[in-house]
Each structure stands twice: as structure tokens, then as C-alpha cells.
C-alpha positions as CSV (number, residue, x, y, z in Angstrom):
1,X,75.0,-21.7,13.6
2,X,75.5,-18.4,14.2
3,X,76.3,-17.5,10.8
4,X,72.9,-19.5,9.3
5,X,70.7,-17.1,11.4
6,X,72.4,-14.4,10.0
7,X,71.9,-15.4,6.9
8,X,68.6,-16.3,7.2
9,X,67.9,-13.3,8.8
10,X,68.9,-11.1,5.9
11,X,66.7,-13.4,3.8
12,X,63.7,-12.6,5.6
13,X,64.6,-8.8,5.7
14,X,65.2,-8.8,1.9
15,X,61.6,-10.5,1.3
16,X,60.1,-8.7,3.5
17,X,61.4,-5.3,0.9
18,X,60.5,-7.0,-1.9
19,X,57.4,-7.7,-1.0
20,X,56.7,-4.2,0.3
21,X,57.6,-3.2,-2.6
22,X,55.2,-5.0,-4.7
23,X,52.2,-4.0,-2.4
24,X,53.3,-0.1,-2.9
25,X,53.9,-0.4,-6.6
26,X,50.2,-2.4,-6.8
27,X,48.5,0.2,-5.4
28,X,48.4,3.3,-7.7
29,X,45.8,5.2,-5.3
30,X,47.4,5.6,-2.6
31,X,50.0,7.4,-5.0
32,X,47.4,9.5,-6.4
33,X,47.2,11.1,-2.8
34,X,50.5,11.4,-2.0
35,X,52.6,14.2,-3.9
36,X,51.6,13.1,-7.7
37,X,52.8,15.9,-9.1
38,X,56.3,14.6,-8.2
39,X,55.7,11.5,-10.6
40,X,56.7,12.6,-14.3
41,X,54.4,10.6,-15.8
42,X,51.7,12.6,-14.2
43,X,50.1,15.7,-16.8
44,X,49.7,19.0,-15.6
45,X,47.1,22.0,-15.9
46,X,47.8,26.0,-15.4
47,X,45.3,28.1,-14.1
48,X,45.3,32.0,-14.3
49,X,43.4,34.9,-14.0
50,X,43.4,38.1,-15.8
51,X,46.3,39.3,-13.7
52,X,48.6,36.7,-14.3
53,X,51.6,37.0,-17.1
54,X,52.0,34.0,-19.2
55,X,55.2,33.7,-21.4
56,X,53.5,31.2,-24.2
57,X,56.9,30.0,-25.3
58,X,58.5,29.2,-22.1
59,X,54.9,27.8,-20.7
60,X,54.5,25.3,-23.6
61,X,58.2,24.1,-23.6
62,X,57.0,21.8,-20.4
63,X,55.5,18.7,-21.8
64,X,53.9,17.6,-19.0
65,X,51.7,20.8,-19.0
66,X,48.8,19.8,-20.7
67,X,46.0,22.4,-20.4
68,X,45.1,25.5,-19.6
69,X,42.3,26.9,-17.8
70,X,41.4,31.0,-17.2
71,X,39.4,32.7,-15.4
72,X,36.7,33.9,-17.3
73,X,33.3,35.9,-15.4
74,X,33.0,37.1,-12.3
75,X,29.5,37.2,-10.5
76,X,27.4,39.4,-13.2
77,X,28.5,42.0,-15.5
78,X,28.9,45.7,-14.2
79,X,25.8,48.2,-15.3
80,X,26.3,49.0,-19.0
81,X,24.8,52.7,-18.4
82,X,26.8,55.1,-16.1
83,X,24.7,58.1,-17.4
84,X,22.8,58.2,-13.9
85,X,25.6,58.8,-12.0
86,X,28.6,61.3,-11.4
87,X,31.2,62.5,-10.0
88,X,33.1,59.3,-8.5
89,X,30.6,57.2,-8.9
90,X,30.6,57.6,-12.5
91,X,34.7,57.0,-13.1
92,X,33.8,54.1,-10.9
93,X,31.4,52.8,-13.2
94,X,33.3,53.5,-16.4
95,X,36.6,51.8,-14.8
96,X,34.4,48.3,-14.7
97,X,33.2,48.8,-18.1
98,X,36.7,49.0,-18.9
99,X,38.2,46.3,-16.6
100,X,35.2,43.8,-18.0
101,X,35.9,44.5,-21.6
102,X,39.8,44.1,-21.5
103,X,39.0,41.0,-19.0
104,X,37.0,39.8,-22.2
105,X,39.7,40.4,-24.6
106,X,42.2,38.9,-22.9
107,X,40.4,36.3,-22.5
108,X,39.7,35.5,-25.9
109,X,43.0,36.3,-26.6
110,X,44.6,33.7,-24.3
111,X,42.1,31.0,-25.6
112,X,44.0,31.1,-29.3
113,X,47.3,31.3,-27.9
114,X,46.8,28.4,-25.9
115,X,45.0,26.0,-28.9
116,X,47.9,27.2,-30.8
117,X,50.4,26.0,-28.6
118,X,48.4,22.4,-28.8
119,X,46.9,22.8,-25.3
120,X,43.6,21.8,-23.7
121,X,41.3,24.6,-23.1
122,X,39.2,25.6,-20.1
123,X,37.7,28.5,-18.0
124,X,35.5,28.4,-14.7
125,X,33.7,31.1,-13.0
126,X,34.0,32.5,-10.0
127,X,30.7,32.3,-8.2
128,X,29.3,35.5,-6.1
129,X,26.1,35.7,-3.8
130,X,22.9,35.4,-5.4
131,X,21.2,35.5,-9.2
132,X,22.5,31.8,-9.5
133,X,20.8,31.7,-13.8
134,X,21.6,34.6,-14.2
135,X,25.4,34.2,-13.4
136,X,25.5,30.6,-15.5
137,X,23.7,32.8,-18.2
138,X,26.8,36.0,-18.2
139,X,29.0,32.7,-17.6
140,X,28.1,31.0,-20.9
141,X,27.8,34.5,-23.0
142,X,31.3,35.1,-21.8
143,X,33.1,32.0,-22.1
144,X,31.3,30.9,-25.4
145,X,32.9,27.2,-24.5
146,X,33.1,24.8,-27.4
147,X,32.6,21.0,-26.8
148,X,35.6,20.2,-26.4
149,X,36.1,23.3,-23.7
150,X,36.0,22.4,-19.9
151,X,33.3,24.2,-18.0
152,X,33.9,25.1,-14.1
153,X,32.0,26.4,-11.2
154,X,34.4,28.2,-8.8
155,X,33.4,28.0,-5.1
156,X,36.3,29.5,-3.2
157,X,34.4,28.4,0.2
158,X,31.1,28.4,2.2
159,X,31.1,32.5,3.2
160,X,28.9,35.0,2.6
161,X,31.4,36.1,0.5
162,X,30.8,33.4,-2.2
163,X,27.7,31.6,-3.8
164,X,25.9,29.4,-2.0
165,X,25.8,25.3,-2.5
166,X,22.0,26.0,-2.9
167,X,22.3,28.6,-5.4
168,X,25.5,26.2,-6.9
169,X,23.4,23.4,-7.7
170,X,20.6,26.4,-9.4
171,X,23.8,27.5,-11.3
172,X,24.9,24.2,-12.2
173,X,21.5,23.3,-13.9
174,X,21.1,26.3,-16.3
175,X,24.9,25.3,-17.4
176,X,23.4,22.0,-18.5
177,X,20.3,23.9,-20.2
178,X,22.3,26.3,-21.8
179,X,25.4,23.8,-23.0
180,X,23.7,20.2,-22.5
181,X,26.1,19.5,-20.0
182,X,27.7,20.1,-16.4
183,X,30.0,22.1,-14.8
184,X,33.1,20.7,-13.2
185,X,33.1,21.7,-9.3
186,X,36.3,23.9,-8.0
187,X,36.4,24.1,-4.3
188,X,38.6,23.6,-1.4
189,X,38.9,20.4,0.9
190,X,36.4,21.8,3.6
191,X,33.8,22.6,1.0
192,X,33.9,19.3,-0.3
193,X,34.0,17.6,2.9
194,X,30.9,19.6,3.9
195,X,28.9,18.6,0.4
196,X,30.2,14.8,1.3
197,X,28.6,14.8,4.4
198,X,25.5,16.3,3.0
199,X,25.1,14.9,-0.2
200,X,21.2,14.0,0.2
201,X,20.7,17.9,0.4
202,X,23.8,18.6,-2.6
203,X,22.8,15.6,-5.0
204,X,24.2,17.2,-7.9
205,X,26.9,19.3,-6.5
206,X,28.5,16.0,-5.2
207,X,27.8,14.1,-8.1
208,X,29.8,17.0,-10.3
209,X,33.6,16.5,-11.3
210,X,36.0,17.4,-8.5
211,X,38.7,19.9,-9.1
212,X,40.0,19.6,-5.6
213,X,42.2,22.6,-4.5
214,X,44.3,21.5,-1.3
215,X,47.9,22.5,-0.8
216,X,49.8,20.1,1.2
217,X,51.6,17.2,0.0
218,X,49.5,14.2,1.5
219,X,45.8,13.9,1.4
220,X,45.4,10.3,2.4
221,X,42.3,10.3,4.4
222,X,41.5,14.0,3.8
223,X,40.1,13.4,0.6
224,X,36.3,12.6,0.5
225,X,36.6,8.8,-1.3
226,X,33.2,8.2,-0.2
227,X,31.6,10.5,-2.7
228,X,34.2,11.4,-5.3
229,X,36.8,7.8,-6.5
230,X,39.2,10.3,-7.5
231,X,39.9,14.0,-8.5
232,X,39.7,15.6,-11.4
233,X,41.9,18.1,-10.8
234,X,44.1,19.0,-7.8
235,X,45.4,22.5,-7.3
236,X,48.1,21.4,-5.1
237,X,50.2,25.0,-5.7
238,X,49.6,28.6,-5.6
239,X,50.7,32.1,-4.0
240,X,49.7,30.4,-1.0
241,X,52.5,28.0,-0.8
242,X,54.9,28.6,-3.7
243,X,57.3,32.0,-3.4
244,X,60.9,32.5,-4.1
245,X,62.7,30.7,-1.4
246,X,60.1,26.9,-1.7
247,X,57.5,26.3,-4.5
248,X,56.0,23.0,-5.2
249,X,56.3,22.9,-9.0
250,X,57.9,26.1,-10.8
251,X,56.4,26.7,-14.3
252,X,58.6,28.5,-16.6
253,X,56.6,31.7,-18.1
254,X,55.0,32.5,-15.1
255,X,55.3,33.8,-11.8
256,X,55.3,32.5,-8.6
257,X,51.3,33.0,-8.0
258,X,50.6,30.8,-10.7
259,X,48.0,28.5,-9.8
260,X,49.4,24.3,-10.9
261,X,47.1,21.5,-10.8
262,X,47.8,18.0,-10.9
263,X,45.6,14.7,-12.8
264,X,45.5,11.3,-11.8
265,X,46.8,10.4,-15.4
266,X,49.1,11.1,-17.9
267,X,49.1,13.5,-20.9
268,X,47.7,10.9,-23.4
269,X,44.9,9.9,-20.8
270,X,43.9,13.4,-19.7
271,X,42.9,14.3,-23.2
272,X,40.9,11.5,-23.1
273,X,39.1,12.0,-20.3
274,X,39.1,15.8,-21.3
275,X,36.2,18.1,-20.9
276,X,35.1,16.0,-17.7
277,X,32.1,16.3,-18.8
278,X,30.5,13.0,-17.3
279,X,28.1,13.1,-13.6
280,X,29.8,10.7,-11.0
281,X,28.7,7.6,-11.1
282,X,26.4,6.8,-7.8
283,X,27.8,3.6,-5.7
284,X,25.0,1.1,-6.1
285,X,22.9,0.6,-2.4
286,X,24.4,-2.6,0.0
287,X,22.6,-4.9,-0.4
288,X,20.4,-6.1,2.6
289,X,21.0,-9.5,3.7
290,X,17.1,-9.6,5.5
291,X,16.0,-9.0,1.8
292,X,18.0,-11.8,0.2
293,X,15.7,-14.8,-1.5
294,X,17.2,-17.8,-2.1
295,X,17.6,-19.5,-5.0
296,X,15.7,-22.5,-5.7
297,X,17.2,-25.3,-7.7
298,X,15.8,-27.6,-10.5
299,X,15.1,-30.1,-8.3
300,X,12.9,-28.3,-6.0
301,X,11.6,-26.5,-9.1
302,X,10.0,-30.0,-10.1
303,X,8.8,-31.1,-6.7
304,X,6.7,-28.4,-6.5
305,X,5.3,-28.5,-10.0
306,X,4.4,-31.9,-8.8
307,X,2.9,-31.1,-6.3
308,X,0.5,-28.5,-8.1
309,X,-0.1,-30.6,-11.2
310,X,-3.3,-32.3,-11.1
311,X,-3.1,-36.2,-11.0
312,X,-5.2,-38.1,-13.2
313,X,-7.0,-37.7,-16.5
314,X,-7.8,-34.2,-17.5
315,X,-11.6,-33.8,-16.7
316,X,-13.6,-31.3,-19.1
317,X,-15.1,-28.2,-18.1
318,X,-18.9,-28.5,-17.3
319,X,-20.9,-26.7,-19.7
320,X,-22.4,-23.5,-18.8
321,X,-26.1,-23.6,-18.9
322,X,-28.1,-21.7,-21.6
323,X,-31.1,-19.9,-20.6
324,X,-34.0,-21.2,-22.6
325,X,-35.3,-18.8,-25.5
326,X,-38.1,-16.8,-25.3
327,X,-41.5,-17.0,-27.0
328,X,-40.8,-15.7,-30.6
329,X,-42.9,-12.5,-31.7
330,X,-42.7,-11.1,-28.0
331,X,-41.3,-8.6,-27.0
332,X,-39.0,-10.5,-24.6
333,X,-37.8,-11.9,-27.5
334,X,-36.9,-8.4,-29.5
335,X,-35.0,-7.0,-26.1
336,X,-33.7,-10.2,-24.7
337,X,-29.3,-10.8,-25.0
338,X,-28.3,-11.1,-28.2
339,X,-27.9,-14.8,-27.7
340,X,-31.7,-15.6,-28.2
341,X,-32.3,-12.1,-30.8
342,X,-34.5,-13.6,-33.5
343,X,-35.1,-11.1,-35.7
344,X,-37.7,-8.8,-34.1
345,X,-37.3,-5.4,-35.1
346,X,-39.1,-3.0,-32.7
347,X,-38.1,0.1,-35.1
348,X,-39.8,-1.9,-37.8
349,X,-43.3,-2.1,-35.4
350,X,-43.0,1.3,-34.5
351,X,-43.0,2.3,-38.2
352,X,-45.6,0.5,-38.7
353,X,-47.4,1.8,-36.0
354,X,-47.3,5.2,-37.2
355,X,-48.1,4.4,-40.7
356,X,-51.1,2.4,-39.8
357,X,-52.0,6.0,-37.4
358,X,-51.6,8.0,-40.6
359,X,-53.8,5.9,-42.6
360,X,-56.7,5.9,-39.6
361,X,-59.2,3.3,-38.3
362,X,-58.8,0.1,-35.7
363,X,-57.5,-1.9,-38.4
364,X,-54.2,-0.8,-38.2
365,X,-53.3,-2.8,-35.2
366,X,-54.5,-5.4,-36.4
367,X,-52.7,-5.8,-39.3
368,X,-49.3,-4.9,-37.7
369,X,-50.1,-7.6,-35.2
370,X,-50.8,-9.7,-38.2
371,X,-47.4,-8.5,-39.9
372,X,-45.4,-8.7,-36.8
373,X,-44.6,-12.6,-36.8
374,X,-43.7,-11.8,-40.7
375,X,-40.6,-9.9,-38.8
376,X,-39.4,-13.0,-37.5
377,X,-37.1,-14.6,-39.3
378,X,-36.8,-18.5,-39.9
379,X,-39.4,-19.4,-37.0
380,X,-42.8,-20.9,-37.3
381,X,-46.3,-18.8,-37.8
382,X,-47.6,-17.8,-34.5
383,X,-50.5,-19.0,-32.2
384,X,-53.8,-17.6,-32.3
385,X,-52.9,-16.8,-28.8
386,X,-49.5,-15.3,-29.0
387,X,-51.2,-13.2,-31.6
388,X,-53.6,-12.0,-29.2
389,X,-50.6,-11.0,-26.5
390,X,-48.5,-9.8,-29.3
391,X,-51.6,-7.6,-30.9
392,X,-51.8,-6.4,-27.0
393,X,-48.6,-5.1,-26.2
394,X,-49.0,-3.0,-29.5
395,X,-51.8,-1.8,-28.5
396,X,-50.2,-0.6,-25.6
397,X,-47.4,0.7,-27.2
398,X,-49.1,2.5,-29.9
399,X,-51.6,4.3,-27.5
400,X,-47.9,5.3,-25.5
401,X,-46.7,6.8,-28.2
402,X,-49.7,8.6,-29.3
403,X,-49.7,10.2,-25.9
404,X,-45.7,11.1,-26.4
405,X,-45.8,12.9,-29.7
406,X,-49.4,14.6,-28.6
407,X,-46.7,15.8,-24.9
408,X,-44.2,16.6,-27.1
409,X,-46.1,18.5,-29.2
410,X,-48.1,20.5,-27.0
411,X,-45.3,20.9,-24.9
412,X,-42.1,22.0,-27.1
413,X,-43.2,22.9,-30.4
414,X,-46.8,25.1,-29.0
415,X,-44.4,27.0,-26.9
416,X,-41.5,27.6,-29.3
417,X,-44.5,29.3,-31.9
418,X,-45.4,31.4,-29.5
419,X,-41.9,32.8,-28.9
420,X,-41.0,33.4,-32.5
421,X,-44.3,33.7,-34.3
422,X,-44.9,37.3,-35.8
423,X,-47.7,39.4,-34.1
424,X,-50.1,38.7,-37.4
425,X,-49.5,35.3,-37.7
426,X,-50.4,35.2,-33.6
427,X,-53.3,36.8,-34.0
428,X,-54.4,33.7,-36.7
429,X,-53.6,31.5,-34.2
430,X,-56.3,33.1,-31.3
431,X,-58.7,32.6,-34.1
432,X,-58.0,29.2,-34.9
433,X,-57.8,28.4,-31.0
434,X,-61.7,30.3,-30.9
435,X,-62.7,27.2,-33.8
436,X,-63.9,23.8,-32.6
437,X,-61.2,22.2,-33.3
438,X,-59.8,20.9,-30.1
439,X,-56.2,22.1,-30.0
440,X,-53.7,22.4,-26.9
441,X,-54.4,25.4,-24.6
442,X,-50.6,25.7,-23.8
443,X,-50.3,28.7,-25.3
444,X,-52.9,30.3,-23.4
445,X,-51.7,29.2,-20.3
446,X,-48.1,30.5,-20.8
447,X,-49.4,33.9,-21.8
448,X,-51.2,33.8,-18.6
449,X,-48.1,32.4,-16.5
450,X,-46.0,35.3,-18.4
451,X,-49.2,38.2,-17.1
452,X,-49.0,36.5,-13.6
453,X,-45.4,36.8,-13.2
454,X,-45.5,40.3,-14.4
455,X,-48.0,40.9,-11.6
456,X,-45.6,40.5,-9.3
457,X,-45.5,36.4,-8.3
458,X,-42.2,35.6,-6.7
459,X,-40.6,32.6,-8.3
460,X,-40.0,30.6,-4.9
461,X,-40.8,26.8,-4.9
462,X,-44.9,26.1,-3.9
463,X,-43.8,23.2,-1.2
464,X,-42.4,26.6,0.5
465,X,-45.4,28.8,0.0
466,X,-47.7,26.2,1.0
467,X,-46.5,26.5,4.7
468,X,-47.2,30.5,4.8
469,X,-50.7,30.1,4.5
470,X,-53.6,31.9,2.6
471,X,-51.9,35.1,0.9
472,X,-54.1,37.9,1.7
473,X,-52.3,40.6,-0.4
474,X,-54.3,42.1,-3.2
475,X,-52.2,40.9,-6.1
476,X,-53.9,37.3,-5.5
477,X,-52.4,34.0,-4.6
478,X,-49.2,33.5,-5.1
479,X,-49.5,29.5,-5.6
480,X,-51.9,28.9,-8.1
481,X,-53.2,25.2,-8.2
482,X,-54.4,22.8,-11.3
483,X,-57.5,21.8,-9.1
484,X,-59.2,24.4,-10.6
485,X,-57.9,26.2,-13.1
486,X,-57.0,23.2,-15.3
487,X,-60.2,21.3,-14.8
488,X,-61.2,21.1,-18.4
489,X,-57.9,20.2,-19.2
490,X,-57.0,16.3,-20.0
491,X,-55.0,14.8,-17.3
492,X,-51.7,14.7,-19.0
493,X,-52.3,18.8,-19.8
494,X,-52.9,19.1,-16.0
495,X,-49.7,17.4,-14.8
496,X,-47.6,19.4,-17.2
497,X,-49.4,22.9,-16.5
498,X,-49.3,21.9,-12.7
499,X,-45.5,21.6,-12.5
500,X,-45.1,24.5,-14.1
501,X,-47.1,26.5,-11.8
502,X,-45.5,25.4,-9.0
503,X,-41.9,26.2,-10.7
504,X,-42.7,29.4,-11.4
């Protein structure tokens, strides 16, 4: 007995391993957080700035080192001209002119050594205080990236020290204007954590590649999941925790403050993914469960259209009622809808109208009214009696426009003479107006509104002079009315010349 529990014992203790096993070997994440750099499988980057010697041939004998990245602007470039300044200040000056330009040569330098040796190619800029375009501007001039080229935005931490997120996020858009395309993010773990936490205010800066720089072994639960799947990158080694005595990975070429990342792939399937040049992808909202609808079947589907469906035979609409016609030959029937037009033309009677004028005598409207049921097309000859109403409403629109054109006349075309006529030919037209020919006095009149204004009449509305009273000043009235002065005027003439008067 006692040897079956033993037995079964080490059973359960062996399944219990194996299953273990299983569950650590089927979850490739939680090895991802954990030390990858210790898996061979996984590829490596360098990282290096200007400072940093790099034995090529040693550095590329270590297949799992994959890329390279250098350092390649810093803030904006140092004042071309020193001329302004001396003394110190001007060896200053000319020791960053030098410092920028062999920063710039090495840098190109290093770029061909390191696509020689077959490796990827990258360089990030390290981020100062303010001018956020114009540092992705010296950034782009400097690095002149290719499209296959990784891109980064060095954030070394939230300090005055260093750009700000704000400004990061300025920075990060001219990259995309200049290159069509984003930045990768380099910062440290509180950095991220902060832009994690406040990724409503950071919506692209969180949504950027990670290149996460963190140097202890573990980062289960440090890492920000919630906003970022995975990293692109992790520094996980530097002068910070490598030296002579412990170093997380050695690289052969370099020193000890040689900065080593790590991918969440292999070599094969970092090239792939290589310039990480892709935004984050958002996690889709939860769904609400208040806002769920639920779905209807076919069945219920058909009830309802049941329901709705109309039972019975299919009844016809009613038919709309048509307004009866009007009288043919009216007017009514020439400006009625266009339903019951019958062929009335009212620029037709008008022509006639003025024709029959031209021609002279009382005639005319009679034989437009005569003509006028002629107009209408496919219809019957009028009544003597619609005749008469028809001949009337010509009349009336005949004498209508006689009194228009006479307005018109007397109104636009008298005064517009007088404006432009030549002295001569105005002094033919006082002669004609002394002839018996009765002609429009509007000329007259505006000469005389033209003197009186020159008098000195103040243009001022006559419902507001009318309350002042009796002007007792020796220039005369200043509201002159048409009860008077206009007495031998027709009535239309006196209207007209009133309102001017009292607009004056």
C-alpha cells in the first residue's frame, strides 16, 4: 500500500512538471519580459554615439546582432557665424562648429560601414527644450534617412533638461511631414508609464513604436501592456549596468558603455518588421452591454411584417381633384398653372399694344381685343361678352403702360440728358421746353433742386423737419412741398417730384 502511494505520488508530481511545462513553453510573452536577450533565438541591435569605438569586424562576427542604430543630432545645430564674438567665446563657438561637422562625418561614415557589413540601419535624436519643427527639421537634414532607415525620437526623461511630451508629439508630426512617416519613441520605463497613464493628452506619443530602455532583468508588470502589446526595442544594457566585473551581454568590438537592445523576434523577423514604421494599433472600445440590441429571428421578422401588411384587396388611390379651367382669352387663363395654360401669350398683347399706340386712334384696342382670342390655340371663338371683359382688361393694361414708359421716361432718361448733354445742345433744349409742346418739366425742377441745395438746404428727412416748425431763417424753407409748387403738374409728376423733395 504503501508503495502504490508512492508511486502514485510521483505520478502526480511528474504531471504536474509536465504540465507546467507546457503552460510556460505556450506562453511566449511572458518570455518576452523576462531576460530575452538570454534566448539565442532572439536578434540584437547596438546603439552608439559619437564617442563610442566600434571594431566593424569583431561587431559583425555576432550573428544575432542585427542592426545598428547612431546617434545622429542633438537639439539644433550650433551658430554657423562666430564673427560676433571673441576671445573665449569665439574658440567656444568654433569648437562646436568642429565637434558638429566631425559628429556629421562620422556619422555618415558609420552608416556605410554598417550596410556593408549587411546590417540594419538607424539613428534617433536626442530631443532638447523647445523649437520642437525646428529640431525634426536639423533632425531630417542630418540623418538624410532612406526608407528603409529607422527614425527615433530620444526622450531621456520628463526634466527640464529634455524636450517636452508636448513639444514630442509637435516634433513627431513634422517627422511625418517631412519623411511621410513616424518616429519610433526612445524613453525610459517612467516616461512611458507617465504617457500610458495620460494617453488622452499624448495620443500620438503613445500610439508611436516603443523602444523601451529599462535595465533590470524582469519587467513583468512594469511594462505598460495597456498601451503598447509589446516593445519594439528594449535597451536592457548600458554603462549603467555593464562594466568589467558583470555586463548583461558583452559585444565584441566595443566597450563596456555600449548601449544593447533586445527584439521580441528573431533575426529573420526583425527585418521584417524593420523600420517600425507603423502607428500602434488602438484597442477597439468594450462594448457596452446597456447598448446591446438583440437580434431578431426570421420568425419574428415575419410576424411583424404580418402584422404591418395590409389585409385585403389592394384599394386604389383616390384621384386628386383638378381645379376646373379658366375662361379662355382671360387673363386668368394666360397666368394661371401651367396645367390649364392655353396658349395666351401676354408678350404677344403687349406687342400688340404698343404697335396699335404707334399707329394711333381708338381702334387699336379694338382690334387687339379682336385678335386676342386668335392667340388661343385649339379653343372656340369667344363670346360677345368675354370680348367685352377681355377688350377691358386691355384697356386697362394698355393705359398702365402708357403711364409706365411716359414715368420712365420723364424720370430716367430727362435726367440722364441733363447730366451729360453739352452746354449748346442744353441750351436747344430751354428752347424747345419754351414751345407748346407739352413736355416733362423734370429737368427744370432738378436744376432748381440742384440751386436749392446749393443754397444751403440740409439733406435731413421732411418727417423730421416737419416737427421744428416754420423756418424763419432768411435762406427760405427748408421743406419745400408739391401743394404748391407742383400744382400745374399732372399727378403722377407731383408724386415723383414730391418724394424727391422730401429726400433731398
Amino acid at each position: 500500500m504503501t508503495t502504490l502511494s508512492a508511486a502514485l505520488a510521483a505520478a502526480l508530481n511528474l504531471a504536474c512538471a509536465i504540465a507546467a511545462g507546457t503552460v510556460l513553453l505556450a506562453t511566449p510573452a511572458a518570455a518576452a519580459w523576462n531576460a530575452p536577450w538570454k534566448s539565442e533565438d532572439k536578434a540584437l541591435v547596438i546603439d552608439a554615439y559619437e564617442f563610442n569605438p566600434i571594431n566593424w569586424q569583431e561587431l559583425s562576427s555576432d550573428k544575432r546582432i542585427a542592426g545598428f542604430i547612431n546617434k545622429a543630432s542633438d537639439g539644433l545645430p550650433p551658430e554657423w557665424n562666430c564673427g560676433k564674438v571673441d576671445n573665449d567665446a569665439y574658440k567656444l563657438c568654433k569648437n562646436r562648429w568642429w565637434k558638429y561637422s566631425v559628429t556629421k562625418e562620422l556619422y555618415m561614415t558609420r552608416r556605410e560601414m554598417a550596410k556593408m557589413k549587411g546590417l540594419l540601419w538607424g539613428a534617433y535624436h536626442l530631443a532638447r527644450p523647445g523649437n520642437p519643427r525646428a529640431q525634426a527639421d536639423h533632425f531630417v537634414d542630418f540623418a538624410e534617412p532612406a526608407e528603409d532607415d529607422l527614425i527615433a525620437l530620444d526622450i531621456e526623461d520628463i526634466s527640464d533638461e529634455w524636450m517636452t511630451l508636448s513639444d514630442a508629439e509637435i516634433f513627431a508630426d513634422q517627422v511625418k511631414i517631412r519623411t511621410g512617416r513616424y518616429p519610433v519613441l526612445y524613453t525610459n520605463g517612467n516616461t512611458a508609464e507617465y504617457i500610458s497613464k495620460n494617453k488622452a493628452e499624448y495620443p500620438l506619443l503613445s500610439r508611436l513604436p516603443l523602444w523601451y530602455a529599462r535595465y533590470r532583468e524582469d519587467i513583468t508588470g512594469k511594462f505598460p501592456e495597456e498601451t503598447w502589446p509589446s516593445y519594439a526595442l528594449w535597451q536592457f544594457s548600458s554603462m549603467h549596468n555593464c562594466n568589467t566585473r558583470s555586463c548583461p551581454y558583452r559585444v565584441q568590438g566595443a566597450k563596456t558603455d555600449i548601449d544593447v537592445n533586445v527584439a521580441s523576434m528573431d533575426v529573420a523577423e526583425l527585418r521584417k518588421a524593420w523600420p517600425f514604421d507603423e502607428l500602434i494599433e488602438t484597442k477597439p472600445a468594450e462594448e457596452d452591454p446597456a447598448m446591446l440590441i438583440a437580434s431578431v429571428d426570421e420568425k419574428t421578422k415575419a410576424a411583424v411584417a404580418g402584422i404591418t401588411e395590409p389585409k385585403g384587396p389592394h384599394l386604389p388611390e383616390p384621384a386628386r381633384r383638378v381645379p376646373e379651367a379658366p375662361l379662355p382669352g382671360t387673363l386668368a387663363a394666360a397666368y394661371a398653372p401651367a396645367a390649364h395654360h392655353v396658349g395666351l401669350d401676354p408678350l404677344k398683347m403687349l406687342a400688340d399694344v404698343a404697335r396699335q399706340e404707334q399707329q394711333g386712334g381708338a381702334a387699336g384696342a379694338v382690334s387687339v381685343a379682336a385678335s386676342a382670342p386668335q392667340a388661343v390655340e385649339g379653343t372656340a371663338s369667344l363670346s360677345q361678352e368675354a370680348a367685352r371683359k377681355l377688350q377691358d382688361h386691355i384697356g386697362t393694361l394698355r393705359s398702365a403702360i402708357a403711364i409706365a414708359a411716359e414715368e420712365v421716361d420723364r424720370l430716367f432718361i430727362g435726367s440722364a440728358d441733363a447730366a451729360t448733354m453739352p452746354e449748346a445742345a442744353a441750351s436747344d433744349e430751354e428752347a424747345s421746353l419754351r414751345t407748346d409742346t407739352p413736355r416733362s418739366r423734370f429737368v427744370e425742377v432738378v436744376k432748381a433742386a440742384t440751386a436749392a441745395q446749393k443754397a444751403g438746404a440740409l439733406p435731413m428727412p421732411a418727417r423730421i423737419l416737419s416737427q421744428f416748425g416754420g423756418d424763419t431763417s432768411p435762406r427760405g424753407p427748408r421743406v419745400v412741398t408739391g401743394s404748391g409748387r407742383y400744382a400745374e403738374l399732372a399727378l403722377p409728376d407731383q408724386r415723383i417730384l414730391g418724394a424727391f423733395a422730401a429726400t433731398r
